[in-house]
ZADO-1210 file (C-alpha; in nm, 4 decimals, padded with zeros to 6 digits):
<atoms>
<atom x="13.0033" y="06.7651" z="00.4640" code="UNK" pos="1"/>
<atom x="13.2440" y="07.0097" z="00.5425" code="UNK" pos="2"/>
<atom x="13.4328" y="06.9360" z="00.8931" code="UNK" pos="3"/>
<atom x="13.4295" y="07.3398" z="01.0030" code="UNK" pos="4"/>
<atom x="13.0881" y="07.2545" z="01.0469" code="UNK" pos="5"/>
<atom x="13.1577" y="07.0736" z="01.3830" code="UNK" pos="6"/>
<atom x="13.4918" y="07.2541" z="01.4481" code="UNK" pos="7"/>
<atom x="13.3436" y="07.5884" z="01.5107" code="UNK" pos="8"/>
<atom x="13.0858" y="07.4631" z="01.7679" code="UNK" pos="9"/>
<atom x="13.1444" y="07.3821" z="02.1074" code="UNK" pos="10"/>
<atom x="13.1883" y="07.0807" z="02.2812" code="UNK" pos="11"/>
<atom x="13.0627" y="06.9293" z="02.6110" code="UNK" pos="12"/>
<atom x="13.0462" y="06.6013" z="02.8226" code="UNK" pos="13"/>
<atom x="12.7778" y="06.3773" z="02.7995" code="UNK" pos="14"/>
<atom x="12.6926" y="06.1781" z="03.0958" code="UNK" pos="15"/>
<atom x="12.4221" y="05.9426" z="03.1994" code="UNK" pos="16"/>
<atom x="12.2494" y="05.9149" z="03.5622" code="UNK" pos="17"/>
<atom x="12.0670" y="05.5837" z="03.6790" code="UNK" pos="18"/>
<atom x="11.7462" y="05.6271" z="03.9395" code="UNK" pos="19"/>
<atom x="11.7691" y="05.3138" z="04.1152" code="UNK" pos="20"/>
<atom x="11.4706" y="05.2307" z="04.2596" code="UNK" pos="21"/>
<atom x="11.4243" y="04.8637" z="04.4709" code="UNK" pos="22"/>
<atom x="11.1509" y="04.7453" z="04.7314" code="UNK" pos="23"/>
<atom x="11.3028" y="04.7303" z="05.0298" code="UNK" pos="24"/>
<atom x="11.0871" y="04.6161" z="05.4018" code="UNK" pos="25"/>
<atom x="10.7894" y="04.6885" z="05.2466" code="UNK" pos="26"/>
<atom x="10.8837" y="05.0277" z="05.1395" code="UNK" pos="27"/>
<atom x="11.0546" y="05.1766" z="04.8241" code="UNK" pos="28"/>
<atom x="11.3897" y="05.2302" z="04.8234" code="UNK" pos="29"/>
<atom x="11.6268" y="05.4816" z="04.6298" code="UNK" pos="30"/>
<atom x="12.0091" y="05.3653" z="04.5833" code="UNK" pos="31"/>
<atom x="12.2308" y="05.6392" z="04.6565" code="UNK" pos="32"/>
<atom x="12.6148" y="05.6462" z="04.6108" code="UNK" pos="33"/>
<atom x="12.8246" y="05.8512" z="04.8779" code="UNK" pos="34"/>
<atom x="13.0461" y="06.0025" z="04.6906" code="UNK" pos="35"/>
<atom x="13.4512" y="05.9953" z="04.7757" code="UNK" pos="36"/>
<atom x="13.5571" y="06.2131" z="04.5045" code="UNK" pos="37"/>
<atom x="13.5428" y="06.5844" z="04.3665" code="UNK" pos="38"/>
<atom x="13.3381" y="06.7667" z="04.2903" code="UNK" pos="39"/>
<atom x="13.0630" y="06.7144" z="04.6083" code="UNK" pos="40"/>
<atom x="13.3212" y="06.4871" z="04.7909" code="UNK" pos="41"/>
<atom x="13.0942" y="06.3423" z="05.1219" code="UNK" pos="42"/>
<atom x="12.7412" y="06.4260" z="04.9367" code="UNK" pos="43"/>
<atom x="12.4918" y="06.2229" z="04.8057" code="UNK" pos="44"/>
<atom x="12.4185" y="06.1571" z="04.4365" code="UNK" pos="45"/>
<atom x="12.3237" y="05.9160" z="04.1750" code="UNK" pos="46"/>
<atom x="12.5104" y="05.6685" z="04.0624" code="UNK" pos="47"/>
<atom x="12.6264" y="05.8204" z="03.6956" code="UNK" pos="48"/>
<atom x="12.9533" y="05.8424" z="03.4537" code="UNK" pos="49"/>
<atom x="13.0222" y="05.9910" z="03.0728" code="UNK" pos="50"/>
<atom x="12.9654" y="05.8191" z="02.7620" code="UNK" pos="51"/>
<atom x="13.2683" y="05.6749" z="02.6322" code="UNK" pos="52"/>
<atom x="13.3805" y="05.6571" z="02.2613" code="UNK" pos="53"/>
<atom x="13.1760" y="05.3948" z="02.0618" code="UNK" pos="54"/>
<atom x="12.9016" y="05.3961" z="02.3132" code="UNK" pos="55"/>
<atom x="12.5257" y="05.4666" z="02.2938" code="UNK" pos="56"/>
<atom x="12.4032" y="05.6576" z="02.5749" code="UNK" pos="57"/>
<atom x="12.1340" y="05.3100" z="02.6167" code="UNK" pos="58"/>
<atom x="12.4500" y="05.1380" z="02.6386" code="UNK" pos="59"/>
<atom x="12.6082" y="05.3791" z="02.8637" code="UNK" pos="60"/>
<atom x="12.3316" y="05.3440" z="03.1266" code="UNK" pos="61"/>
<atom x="12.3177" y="05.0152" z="03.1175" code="UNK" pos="62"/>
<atom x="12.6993" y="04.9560" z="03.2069" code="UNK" pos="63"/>
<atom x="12.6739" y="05.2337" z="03.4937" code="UNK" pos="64"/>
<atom x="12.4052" y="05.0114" z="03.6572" code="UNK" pos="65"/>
<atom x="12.5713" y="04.6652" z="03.5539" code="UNK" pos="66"/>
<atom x="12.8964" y="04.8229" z="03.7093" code="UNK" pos="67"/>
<atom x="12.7276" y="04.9012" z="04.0483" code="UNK" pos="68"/>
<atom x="12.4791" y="04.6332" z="04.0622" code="UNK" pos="69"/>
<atom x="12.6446" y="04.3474" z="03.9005" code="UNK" pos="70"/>
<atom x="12.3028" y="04.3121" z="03.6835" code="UNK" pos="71"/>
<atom x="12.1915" y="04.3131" z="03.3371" code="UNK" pos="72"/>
<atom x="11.8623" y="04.2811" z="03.1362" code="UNK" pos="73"/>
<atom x="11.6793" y="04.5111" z="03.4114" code="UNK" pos="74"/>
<atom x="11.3805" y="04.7221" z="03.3852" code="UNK" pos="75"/>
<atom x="11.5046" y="05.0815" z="03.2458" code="UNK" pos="76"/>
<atom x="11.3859" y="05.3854" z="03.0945" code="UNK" pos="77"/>
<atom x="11.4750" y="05.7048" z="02.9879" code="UNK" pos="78"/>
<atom x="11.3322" y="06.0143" z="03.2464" code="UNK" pos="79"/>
<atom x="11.5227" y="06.2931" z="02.9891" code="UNK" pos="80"/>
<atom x="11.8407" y="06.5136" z="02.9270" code="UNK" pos="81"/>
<atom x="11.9496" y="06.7580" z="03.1552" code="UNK" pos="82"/>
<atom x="12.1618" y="07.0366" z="03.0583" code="UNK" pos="83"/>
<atom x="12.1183" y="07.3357" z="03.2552" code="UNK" pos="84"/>
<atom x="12.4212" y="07.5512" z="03.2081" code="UNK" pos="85"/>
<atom x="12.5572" y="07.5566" z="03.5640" code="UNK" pos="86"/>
<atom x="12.4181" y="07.1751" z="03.7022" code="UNK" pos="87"/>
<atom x="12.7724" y="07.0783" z="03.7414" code="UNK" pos="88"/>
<atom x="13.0329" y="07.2897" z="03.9048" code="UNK" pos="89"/>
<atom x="13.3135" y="07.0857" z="03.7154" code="UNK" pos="90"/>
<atom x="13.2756" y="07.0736" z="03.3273" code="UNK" pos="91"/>
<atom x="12.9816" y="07.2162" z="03.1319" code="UNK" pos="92"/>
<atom x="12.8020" y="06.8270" z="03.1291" code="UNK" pos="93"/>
<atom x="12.4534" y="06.7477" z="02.9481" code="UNK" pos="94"/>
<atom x="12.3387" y="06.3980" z="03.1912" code="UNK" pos="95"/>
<atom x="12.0948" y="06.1534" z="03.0054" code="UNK" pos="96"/>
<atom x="11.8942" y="06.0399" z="03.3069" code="UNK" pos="97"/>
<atom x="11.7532" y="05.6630" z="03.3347" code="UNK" pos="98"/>
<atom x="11.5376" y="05.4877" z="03.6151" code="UNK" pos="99"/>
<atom x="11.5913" y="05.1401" z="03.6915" code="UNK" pos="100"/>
<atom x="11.3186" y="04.8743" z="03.8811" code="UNK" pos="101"/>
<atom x="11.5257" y="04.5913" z="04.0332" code="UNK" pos="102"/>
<atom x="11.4720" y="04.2867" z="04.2555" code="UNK" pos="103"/>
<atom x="11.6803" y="04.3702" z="04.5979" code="UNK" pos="104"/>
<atom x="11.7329" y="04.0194" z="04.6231" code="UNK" pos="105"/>
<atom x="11.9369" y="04.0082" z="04.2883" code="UNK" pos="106"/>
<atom x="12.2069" y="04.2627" z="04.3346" code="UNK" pos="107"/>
<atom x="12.5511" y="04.2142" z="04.3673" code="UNK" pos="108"/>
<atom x="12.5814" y="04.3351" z="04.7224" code="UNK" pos="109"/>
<atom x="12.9698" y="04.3515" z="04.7384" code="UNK" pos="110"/>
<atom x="12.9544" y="04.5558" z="04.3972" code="UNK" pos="111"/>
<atom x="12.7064" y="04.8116" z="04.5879" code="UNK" pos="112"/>
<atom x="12.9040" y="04.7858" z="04.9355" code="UNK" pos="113"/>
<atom x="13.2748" y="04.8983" z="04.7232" code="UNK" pos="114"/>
<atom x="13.1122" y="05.1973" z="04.5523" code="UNK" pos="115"/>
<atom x="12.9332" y="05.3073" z="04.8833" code="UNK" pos="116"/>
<atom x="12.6251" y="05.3087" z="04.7999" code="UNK" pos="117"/>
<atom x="12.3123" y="05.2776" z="05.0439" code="UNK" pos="118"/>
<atom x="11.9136" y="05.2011" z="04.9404" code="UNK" pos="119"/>
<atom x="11.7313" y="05.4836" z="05.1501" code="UNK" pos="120"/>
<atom x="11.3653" y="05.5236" z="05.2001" code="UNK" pos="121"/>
<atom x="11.1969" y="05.7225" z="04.9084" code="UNK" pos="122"/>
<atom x="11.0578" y="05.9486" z="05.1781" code="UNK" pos="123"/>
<atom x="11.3014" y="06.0357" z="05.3778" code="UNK" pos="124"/>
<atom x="11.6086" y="06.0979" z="05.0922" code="UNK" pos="125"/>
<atom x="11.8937" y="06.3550" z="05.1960" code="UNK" pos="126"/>
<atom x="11.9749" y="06.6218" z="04.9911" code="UNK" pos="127"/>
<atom x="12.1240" y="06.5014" z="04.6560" code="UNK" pos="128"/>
<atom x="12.3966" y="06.7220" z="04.4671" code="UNK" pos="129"/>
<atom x="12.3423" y="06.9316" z="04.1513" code="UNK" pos="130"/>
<atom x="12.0005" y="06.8410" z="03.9800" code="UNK" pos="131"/>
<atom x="11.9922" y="06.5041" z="04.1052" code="UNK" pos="132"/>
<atom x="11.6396" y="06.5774" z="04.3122" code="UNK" pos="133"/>
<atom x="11.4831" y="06.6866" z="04.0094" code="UNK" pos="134"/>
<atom x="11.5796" y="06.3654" z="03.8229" code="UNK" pos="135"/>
<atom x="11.3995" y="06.1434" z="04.0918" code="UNK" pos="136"/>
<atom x="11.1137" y="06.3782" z="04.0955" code="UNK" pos="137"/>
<atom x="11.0667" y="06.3422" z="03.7149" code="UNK" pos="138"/>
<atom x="11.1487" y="05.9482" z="03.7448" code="UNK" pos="139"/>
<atom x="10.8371" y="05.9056" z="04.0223" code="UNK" pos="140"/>
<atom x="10.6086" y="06.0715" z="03.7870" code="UNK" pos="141"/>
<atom x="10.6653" y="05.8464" z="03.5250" code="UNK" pos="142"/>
<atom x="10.6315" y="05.5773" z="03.7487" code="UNK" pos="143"/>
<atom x="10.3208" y="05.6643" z="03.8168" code="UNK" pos="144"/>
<atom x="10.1688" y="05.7196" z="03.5098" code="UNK" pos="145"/>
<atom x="10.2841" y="05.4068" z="03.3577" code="UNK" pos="146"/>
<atom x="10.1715" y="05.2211" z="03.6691" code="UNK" pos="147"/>
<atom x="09.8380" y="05.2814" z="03.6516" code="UNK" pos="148"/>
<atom x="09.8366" y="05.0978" z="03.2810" code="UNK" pos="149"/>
<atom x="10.1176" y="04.8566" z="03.2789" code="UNK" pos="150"/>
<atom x="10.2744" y="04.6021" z="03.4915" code="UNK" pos="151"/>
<atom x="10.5834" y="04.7386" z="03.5955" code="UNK" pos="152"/>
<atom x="10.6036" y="04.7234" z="03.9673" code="UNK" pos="153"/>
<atom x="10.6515" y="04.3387" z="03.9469" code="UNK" pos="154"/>
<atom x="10.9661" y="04.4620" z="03.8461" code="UNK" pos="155"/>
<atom x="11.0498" y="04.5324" z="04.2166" code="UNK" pos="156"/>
<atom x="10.9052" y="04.2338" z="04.4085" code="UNK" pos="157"/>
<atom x="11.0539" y="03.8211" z="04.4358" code="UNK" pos="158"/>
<atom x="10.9486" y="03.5674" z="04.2639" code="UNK" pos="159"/>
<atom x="10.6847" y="03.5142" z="04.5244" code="UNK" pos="160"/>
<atom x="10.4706" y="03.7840" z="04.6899" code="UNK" pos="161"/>
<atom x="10.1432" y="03.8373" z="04.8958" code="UNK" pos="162"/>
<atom x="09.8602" y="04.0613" z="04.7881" code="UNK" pos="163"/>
<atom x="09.9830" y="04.2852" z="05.1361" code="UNK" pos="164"/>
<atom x="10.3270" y="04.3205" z="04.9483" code="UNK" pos="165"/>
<atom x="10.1893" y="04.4356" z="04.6081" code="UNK" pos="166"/>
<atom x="09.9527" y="04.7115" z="04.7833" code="UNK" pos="167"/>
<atom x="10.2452" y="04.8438" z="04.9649" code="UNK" pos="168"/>
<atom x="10.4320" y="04.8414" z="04.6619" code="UNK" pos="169"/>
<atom x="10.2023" y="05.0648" z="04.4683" code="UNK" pos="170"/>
<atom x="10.1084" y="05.2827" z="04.7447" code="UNK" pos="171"/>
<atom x="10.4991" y="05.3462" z="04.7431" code="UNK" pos="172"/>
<atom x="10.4999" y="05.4181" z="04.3784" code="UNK" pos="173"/>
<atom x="10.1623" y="05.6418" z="04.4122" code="UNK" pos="174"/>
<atom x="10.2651" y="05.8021" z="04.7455" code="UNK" pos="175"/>
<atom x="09.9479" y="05.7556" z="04.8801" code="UNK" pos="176"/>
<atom x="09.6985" y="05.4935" z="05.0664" code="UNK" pos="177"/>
<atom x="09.4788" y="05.2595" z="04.8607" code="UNK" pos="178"/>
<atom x="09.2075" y="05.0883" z="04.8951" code="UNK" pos="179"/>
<atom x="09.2217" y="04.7430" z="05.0225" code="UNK" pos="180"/>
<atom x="08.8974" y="04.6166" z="04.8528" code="UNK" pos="181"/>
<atom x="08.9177" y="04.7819" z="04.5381" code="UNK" pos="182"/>
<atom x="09.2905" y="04.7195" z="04.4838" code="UNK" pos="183"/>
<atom x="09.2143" y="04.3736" z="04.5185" code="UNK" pos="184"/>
<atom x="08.9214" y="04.4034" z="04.2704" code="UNK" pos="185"/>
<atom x="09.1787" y="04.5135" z="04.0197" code="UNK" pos="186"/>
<atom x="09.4375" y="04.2500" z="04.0939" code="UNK" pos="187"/>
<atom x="09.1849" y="04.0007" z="04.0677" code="UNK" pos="188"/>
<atom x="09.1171" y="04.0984" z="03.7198" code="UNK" pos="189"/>
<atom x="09.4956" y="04.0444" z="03.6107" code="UNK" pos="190"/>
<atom x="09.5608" y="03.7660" z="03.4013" code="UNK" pos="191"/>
<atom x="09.8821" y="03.7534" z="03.4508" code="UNK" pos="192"/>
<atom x="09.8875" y="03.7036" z="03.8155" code="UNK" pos="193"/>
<atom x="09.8245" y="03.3022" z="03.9899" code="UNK" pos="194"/>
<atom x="09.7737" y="03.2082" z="04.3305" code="UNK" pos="195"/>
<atom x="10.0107" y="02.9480" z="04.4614" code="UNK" pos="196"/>
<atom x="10.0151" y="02.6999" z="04.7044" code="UNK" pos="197"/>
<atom x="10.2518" y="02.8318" z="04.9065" code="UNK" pos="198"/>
<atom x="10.1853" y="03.0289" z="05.2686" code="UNK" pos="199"/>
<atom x="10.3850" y="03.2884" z="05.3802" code="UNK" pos="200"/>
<atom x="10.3933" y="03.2549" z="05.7508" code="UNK" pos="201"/>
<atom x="10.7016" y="03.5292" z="05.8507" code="UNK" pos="202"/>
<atom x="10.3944" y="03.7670" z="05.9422" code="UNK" pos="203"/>
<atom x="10.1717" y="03.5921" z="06.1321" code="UNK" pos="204"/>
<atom x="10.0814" y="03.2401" z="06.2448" code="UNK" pos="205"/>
<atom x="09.7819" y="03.2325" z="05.9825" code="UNK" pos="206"/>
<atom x="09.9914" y="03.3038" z="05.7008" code="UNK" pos="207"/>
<atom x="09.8800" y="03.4510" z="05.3792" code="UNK" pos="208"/>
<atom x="09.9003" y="03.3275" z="05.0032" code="UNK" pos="209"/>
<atom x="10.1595" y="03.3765" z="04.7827" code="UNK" pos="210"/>
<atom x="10.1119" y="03.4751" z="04.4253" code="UNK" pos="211"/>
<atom x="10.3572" y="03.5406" z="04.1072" code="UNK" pos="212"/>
<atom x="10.3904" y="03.6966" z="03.7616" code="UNK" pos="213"/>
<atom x="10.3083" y="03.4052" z="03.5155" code="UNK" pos="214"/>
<atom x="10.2817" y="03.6467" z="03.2306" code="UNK" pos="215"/>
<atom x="10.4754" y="03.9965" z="03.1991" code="UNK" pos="216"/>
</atoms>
């Protein structure tokens, strides 16, 4: 194949964006970066960086999350590309976008703390630079839709949760109020969720029973 064929087309960046989502006092969490460098110096963004040489875009994503988080082999997924032709004010840059479901209790907090990055309440979220809104927009509604079917939100919680956790959870992910009976009904009918013998008593003097993911 002749090499003009690539010469005489243009070339841009390629960059990759992680939507970190975690479950944070029983409400979802986004982690934002504060960023100390140009362009958007003092705004809030993503946490994201190019594609080097020899490097998948999949591969890409997961070192910009290993690199903040200190974590591998998480929950991610593409959301899409996003290349409109004035999203970044630096460099003409096409961003692969990627949302992440981690366990806050696994992170590398020191990792997080040096890049300045915060976890901030899905609902209240400041204004993010460029297209960066749009990306988390896109990312909820996939959560969503593959909630309803698949197991994913276990993604977020410990090892050990109560039935009060998991509702909270997914009316996070939903972004609405469930019901307590029904949702119950339906986690009842998981197979891949047990009862354990242990109480969680940090709530109230009663308690209430812990389960966990025996089967993802």
């Amino acid at each position: 194949m002749e090499k003009n064929f690539y010469i005489n087309h243009p070339k841009f960046y390629v960059a990759v964006d992680c939507i970190i989502f975690g479950f944070k006092e029983q409400k979802l969490h986004l982690l934002l970066l504060k960023r100390n460098f140009e362009p958007a110096m003092g705004q809030w963004s993503l946490m994201g960086g190019f594609v080097q040489v020899g490097e998948s875009v999949d591969d890409a994503a997961k070192r910009v999350l290993k690199e903040l988080t200190g974590l591998e082999r998480v929950y991610m997924e593409q959301v899409g590309a996003f290349g409109d032709i004035e999203r970044d004010p630096g460099e003409r840059v096409v961003s692969v976008a990627y949302y992440a479901l981690l366990n806050i209790d696994d992170y590398d907090k020191n990792l997080v703390h040096r890049h300045n990055a915060y976890w901030t309440d899905i609902n209240n979220l400041p204004p993010l630079i460029f297209d960066h809104d749009e990306m988390v927009a896109k990312a909820r509604n996939i959560m969503k839709q593959k909630a309803v079917n698949e197991d994913i939100g276990f993604n977020l919680l410990p090892e050990q949760f109560t039935l009060t956790q998991l509702q909270t959870l997914y009316e996070g992910i939903f972004g609405e109020t469930l019901d307590k009976r029904n949702f119950r009904k339906r986690v009842a009918g998981m197979p891949f969720i047990e009862q354990t013998d242990e109480i969680d008593k940090s709530s109230s003097r009663r308690g209430a029973r812990l389960y966990r993911v025996v089967k993802k």
